[in-house]
C-alpha positions as CSV (number, residue, x, y, z in Angstrom):
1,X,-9.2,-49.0,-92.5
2,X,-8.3,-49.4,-96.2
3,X,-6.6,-46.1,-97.6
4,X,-5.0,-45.6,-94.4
5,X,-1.2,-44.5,-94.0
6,X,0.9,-46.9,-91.3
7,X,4.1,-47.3,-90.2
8,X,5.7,-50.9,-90.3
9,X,7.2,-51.3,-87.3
10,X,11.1,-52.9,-87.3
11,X,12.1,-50.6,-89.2
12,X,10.4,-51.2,-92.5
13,X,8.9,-48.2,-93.5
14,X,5.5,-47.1,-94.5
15,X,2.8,-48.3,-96.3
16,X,-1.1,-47.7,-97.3
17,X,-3.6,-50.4,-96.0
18,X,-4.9,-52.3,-99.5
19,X,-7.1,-54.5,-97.2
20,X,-8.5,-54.3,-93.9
21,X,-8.6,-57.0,-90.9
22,X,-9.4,-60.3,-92.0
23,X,-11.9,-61.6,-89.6
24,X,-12.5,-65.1,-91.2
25,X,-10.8,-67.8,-88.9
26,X,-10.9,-70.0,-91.9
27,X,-8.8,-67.7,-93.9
28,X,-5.2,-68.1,-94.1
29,X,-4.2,-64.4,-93.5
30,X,-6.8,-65.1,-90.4
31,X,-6.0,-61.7,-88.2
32,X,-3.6,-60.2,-90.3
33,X,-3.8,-57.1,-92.8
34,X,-3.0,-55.9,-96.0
35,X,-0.6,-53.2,-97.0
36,X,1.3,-52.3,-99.7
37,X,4.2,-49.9,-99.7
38,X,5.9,-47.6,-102.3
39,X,7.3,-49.8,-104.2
40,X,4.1,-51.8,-105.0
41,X,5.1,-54.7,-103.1
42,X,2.0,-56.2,-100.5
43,X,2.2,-58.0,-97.4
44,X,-0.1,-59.4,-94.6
45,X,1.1,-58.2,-91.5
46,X,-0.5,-58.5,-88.0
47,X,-1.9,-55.7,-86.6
48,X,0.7,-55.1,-83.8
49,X,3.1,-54.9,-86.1
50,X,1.4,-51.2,-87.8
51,X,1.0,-48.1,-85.9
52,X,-1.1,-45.0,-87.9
53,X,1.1,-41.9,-89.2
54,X,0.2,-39.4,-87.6
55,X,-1.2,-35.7,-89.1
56,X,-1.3,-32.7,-88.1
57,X,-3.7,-29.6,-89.4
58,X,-0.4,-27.1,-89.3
59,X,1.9,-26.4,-92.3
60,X,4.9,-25.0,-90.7
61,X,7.1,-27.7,-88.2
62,X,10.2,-26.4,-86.8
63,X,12.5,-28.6,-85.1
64,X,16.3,-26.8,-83.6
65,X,18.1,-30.2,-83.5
66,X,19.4,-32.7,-85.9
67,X,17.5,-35.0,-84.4
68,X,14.4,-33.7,-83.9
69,X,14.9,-32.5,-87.6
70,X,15.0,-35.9,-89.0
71,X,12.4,-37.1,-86.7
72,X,9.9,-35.3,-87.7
73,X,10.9,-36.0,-91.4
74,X,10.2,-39.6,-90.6
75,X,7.1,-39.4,-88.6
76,X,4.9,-37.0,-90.7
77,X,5.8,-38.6,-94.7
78,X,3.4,-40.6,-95.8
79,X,3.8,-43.6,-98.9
80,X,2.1,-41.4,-101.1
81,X,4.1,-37.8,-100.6
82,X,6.1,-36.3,-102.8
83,X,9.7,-34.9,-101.1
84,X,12.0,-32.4,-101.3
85,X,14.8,-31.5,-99.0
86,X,16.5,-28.0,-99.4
87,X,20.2,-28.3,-97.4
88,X,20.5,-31.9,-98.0
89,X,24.2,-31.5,-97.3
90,X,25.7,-35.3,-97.6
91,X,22.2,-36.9,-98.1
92,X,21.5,-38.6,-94.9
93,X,18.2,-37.6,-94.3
94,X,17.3,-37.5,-98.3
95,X,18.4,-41.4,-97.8
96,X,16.1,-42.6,-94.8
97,X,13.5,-40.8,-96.8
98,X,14.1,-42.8,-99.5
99,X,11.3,-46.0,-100.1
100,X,9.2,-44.1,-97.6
101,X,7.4,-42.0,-100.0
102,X,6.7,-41.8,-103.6
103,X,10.1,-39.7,-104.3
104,X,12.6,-38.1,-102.4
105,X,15.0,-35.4,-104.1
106,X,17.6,-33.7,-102.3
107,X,19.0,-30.5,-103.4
108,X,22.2,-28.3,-101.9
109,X,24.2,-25.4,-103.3
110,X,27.5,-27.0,-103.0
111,X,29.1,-29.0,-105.8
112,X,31.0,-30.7,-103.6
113,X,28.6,-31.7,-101.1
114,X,26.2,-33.4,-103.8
115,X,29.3,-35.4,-105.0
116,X,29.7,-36.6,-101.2
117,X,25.9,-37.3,-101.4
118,X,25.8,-39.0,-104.4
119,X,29.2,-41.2,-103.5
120,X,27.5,-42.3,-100.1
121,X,23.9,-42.9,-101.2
122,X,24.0,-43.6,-105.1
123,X,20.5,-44.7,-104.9
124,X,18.9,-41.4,-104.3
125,X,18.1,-38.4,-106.4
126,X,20.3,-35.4,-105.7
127,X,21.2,-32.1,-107.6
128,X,23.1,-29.0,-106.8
129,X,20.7,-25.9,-106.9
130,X,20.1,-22.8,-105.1
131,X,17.3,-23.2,-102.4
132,X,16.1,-19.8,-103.6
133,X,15.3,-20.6,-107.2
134,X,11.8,-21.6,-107.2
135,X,11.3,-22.6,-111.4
136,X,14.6,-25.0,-111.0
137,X,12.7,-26.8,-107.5
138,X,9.3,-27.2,-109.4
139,X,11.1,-28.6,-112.6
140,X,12.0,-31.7,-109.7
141,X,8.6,-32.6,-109.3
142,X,6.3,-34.1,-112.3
143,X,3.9,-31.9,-111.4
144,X,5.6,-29.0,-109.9
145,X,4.4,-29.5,-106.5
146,X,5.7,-31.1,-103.4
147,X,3.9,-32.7,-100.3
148,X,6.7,-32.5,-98.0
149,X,9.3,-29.9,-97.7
150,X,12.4,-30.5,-95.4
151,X,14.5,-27.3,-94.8
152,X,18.0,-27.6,-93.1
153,X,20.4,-24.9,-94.4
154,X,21.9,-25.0,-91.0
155,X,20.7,-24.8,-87.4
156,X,21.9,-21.5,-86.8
157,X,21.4,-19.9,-90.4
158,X,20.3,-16.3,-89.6
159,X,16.7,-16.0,-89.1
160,X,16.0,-13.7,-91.9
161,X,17.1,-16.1,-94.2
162,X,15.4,-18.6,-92.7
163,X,12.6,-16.5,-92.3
164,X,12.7,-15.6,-96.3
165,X,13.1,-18.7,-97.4
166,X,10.3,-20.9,-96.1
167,X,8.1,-18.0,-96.3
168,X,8.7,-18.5,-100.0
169,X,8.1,-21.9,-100.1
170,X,5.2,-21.1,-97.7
171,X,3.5,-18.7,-100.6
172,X,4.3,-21.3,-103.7
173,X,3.3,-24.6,-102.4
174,X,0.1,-24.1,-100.7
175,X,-0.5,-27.7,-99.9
176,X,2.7,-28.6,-98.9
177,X,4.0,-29.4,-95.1
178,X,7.5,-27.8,-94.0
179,X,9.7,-29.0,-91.6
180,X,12.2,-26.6,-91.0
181,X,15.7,-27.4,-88.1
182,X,16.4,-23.8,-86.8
183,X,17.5,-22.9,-83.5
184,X,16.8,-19.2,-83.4
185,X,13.1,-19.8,-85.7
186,X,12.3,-22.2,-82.8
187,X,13.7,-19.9,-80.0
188,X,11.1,-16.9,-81.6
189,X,8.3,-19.7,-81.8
190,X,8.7,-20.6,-78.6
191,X,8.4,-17.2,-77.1
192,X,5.7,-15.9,-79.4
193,X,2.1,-16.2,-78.1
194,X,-1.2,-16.0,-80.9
195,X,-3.2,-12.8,-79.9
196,X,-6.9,-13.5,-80.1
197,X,-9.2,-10.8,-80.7
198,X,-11.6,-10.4,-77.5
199,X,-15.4,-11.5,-78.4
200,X,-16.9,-7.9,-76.7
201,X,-18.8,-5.9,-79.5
202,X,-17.3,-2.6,-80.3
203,X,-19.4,0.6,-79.8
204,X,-20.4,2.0,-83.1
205,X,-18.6,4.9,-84.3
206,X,-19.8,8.2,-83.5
207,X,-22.0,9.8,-80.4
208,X,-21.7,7.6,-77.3
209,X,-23.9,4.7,-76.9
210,X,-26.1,6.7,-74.6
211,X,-26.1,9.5,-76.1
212,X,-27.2,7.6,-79.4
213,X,-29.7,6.2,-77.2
214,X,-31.0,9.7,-76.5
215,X,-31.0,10.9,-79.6
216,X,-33.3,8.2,-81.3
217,X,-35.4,9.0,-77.9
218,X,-35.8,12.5,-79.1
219,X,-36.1,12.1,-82.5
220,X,-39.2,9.6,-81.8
221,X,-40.7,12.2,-79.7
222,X,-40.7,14.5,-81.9
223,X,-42.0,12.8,-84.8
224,X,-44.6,10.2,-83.1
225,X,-46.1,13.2,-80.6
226,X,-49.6,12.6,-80.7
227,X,-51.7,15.5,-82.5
228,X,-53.3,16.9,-79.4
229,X,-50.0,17.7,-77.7
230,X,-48.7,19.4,-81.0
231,X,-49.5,23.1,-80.8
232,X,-51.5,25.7,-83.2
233,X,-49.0,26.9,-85.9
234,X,-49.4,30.6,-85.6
235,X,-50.8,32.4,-88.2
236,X,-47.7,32.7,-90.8
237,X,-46.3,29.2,-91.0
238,X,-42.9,28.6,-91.7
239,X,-42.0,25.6,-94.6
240,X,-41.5,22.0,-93.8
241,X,-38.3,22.3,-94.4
242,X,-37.5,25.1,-91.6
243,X,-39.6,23.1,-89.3
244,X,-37.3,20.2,-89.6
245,X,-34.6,22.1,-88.9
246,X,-35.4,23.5,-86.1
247,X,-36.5,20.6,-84.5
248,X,-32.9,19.1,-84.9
249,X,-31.4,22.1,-83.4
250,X,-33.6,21.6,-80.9
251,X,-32.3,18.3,-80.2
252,X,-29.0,19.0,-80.5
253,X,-29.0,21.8,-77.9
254,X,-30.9,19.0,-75.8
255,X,-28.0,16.6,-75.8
256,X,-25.4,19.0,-75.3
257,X,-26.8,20.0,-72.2
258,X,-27.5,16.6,-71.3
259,X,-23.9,15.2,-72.0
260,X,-22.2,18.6,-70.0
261,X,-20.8,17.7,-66.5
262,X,-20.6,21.6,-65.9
263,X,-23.6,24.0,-65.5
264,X,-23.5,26.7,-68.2
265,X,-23.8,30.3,-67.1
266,X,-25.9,32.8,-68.7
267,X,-24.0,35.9,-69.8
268,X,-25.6,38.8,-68.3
């Protein structure tokens, strides 16, 4: 459908859909579609040729191989997505990145590794800069924001940093997607299970729910009795007040003896 995000089969990238199937056999680009990529450039392509990129509701993508690392880059960046790659190291996945999205920029804390980068792939944005400092990552983006994150400071960085670090980029870009290469993050995720609460109601808090039960039992007794069972109040009344009270005693006598297991003696 137009608006959609493909991938050009051969190798060729992706693109958005600009026009969808053209079903008139008397057109030229008879069974064929339109899509444009990055770079503005459009082409009618048959629909063999396109398969849809793929998306996925998660934020957080770990992959513990190279491979799988670069993969996933590939598979899940869409025309439209602005990159950035923290670890870039000598720019090989910054570089098939690269006319696959809107902008790719890969960053490293190594001088010397940026040089390699930038000898190898001179066509590609790349800067030295800590992975950690947030204000000089935004300045990379027009807007500040990214759509796609890569994170590869090493497969076997130590988790904590790991951990830290895309839990940072986690809290700051809210509406970006990670993908992350670490062994031992991938290890934990593997053995980590999501606990999900059970849906049984909880008893409220306080007497037992039959003992509760009880007590809203006596309580209606003793305020619905009917008038004929209620008896004569002797000649000196006591207040309302009093009354109430002792009927509450009352009741609370009543339900301790009802929730006892053991018979209570009377002291002679």
């Amino acid at each position: 459908a137009e608006g959609d995000d493909v991938d050009v089969k051969r190798g060729y990238g992706r693109a958005t859909v600009i026009a969808p199937l053209q079903t008139n056999s008397d057109d030229p680009m008879f069974n064929r579609i339109h899509i444009q990529y990055a770079d503005g450039t459009t082409y009618w392509v048959k629909p063999d040729n396109l398969r849809p990129v793929p998306q996925t509701k998660n934020r957080v993508i770990v992959a513990d191989t190279t491979r799988q690392y670069r993969e996933a880059a590939l598979r899940y960046t869409a025309p439209q997505d602005v990159c950035l790659e923290v670890g870039c190291h000598e720019g090989v996945t910054s570089a098939k990145l690269q006319g696959r999205c809107a902008s790719i920029v890969g960053v490293d804390a190594s001088a010397e590794t940026i040089d390699e980068a930038r000898k190898k792939f001179p066509h590609v944005h790349f800067e030295v800069i800590d992975g950690f400092n947030v204000a000089a990552l935004k300045a990379l983006s027009p807007t500040g924001d990214f759509d796609k994150i890569f994170v590869d400071i090493g497969g076997i960085a130590e988790l904590p940093t790991v951990a830290r670090m895309v839990g940072l980029y986690f809290r700051t870009w809210k509406k970006a997607t990670i993908i992350v290469k670490s062994v031992f993050l991938s290890q934990l995720l593997g053995s980590a299970e999501l606990y999900k609460p059970s849906q049984a109601t909880l008893k409220p808090s306080g007497l037992p729910r039959e003992r509760k039960d009880k007590r809203k039992s006596c309580n209606a007794t003793t305020s619905q009795a009917p008038a004929s069972e209620v008896p004569e109040p002797p000649a000196q009344t006591t207040s309302s007040s009093t009354q109430a009270g002792l009927a509450a005693a009352a009741c609370e006598a009543q339900e301790r003896t009802a929730g006892s297991s053991t018979p209570t003696s009377t002291p002679t």
